[in-house]
C-alpha positions as CSV (number, residue, x, y, z in Angstrom):
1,X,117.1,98.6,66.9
2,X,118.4,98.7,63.3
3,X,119.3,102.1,61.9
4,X,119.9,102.7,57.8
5,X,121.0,106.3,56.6
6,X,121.3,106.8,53.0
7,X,121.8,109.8,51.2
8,X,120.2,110.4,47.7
9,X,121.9,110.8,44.9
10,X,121.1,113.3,41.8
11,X,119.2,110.6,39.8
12,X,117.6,109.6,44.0
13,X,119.3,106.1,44.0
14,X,120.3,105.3,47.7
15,X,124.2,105.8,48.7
16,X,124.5,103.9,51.9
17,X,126.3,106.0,54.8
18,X,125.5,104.2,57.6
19,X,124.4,101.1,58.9
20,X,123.6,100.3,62.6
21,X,122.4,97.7,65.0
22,X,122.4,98.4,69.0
23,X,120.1,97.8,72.0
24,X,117.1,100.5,71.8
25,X,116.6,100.4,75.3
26,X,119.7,101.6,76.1
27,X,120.2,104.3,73.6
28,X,116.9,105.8,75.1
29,X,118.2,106.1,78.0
30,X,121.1,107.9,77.1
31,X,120.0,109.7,73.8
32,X,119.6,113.5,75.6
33,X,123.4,113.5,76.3
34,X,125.5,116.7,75.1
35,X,126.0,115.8,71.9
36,X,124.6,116.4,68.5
37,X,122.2,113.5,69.0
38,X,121.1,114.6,72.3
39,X,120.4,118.6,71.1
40,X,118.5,116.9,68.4
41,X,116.3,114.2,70.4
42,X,115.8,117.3,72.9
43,X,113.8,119.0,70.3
44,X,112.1,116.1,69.0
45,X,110.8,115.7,72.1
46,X,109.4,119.4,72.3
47,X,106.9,117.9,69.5
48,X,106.4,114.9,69.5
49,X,105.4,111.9,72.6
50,X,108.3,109.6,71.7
51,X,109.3,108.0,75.0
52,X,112.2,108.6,77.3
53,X,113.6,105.6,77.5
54,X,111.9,101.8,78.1
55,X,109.4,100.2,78.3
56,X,108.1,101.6,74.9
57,X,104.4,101.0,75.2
58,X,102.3,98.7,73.2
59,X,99.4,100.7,71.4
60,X,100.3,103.6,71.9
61,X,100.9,106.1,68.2
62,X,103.8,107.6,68.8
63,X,104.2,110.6,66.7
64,X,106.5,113.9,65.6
65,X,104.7,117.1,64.7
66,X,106.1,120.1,62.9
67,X,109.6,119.5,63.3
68,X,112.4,121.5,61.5
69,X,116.1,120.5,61.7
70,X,118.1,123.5,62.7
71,X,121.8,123.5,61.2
72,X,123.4,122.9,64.4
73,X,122.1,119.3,64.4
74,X,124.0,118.8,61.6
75,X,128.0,117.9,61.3
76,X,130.1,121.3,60.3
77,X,130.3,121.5,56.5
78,X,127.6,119.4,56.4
79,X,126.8,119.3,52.3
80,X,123.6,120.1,51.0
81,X,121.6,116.8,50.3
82,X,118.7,114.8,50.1
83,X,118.7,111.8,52.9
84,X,116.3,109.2,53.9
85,X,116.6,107.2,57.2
86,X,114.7,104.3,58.3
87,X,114.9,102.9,61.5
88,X,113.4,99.4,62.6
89,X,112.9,98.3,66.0
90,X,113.3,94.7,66.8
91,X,111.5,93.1,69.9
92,X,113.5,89.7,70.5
93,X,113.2,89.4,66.9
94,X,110.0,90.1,65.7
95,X,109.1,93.6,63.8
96,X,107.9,96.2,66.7
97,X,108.4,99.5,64.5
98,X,109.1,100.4,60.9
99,X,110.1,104.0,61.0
100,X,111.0,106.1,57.7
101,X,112.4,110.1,57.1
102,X,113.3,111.5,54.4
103,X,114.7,115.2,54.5
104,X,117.0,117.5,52.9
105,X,120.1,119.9,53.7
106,X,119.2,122.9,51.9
107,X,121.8,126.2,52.4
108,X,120.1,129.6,51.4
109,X,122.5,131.9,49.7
């Protein structure tokens, strides 16, 4: 699995703020820890039918519903911001999933 998270500048060009590669099977399995990850995946999972861990199954739409972020999933003193993330899962090599979000931290004061 191959994760990109950018956050948008002002004039929406991509700042690069992270960049990951890791085994998707095994960060199924363990993505519902106690951590900010895990709080968030728990929700997503509330709404949506994305699987638990692997096999992920072929033909099958997986989707996510009506989700709102709630400011505990994000980092303390997170700033407000406009992010997009795209995710694409890799099955020995060959395109399985192309994945993109886009969302915003928005503070009302």
């Amino acid at each position: 699995m191959y994760i990109i998270f950018d956050l948008l500048k002002k004039d929406n060009t991509p700042m690069n703020i992270a960049s990951l590669k890791m085994d998707g099977c095994n960060y199924l399995g363990s993505m519902y820890q106690n951590n900010v990850v895990g709080r968030l995946f728990k929700r997503l999972k509330s709404v949506s039918n994305l699987p638990a861990g692997c096999p992920v199954l072929k033909g099958i739409q997986y989707e996510i519903r009506n989700y709102t972020f709630n400011s505990d999933e994000f980092p303390p003193g997170a700033p407000q911001s406009k992010w997009q993330m795209r995710v694409k899962m890799l099955k020995r090599s060959e395109l399985a999933a192309d994945i993109s979000l886009e969302g915003a931290v928005v503070y009302n004061t």
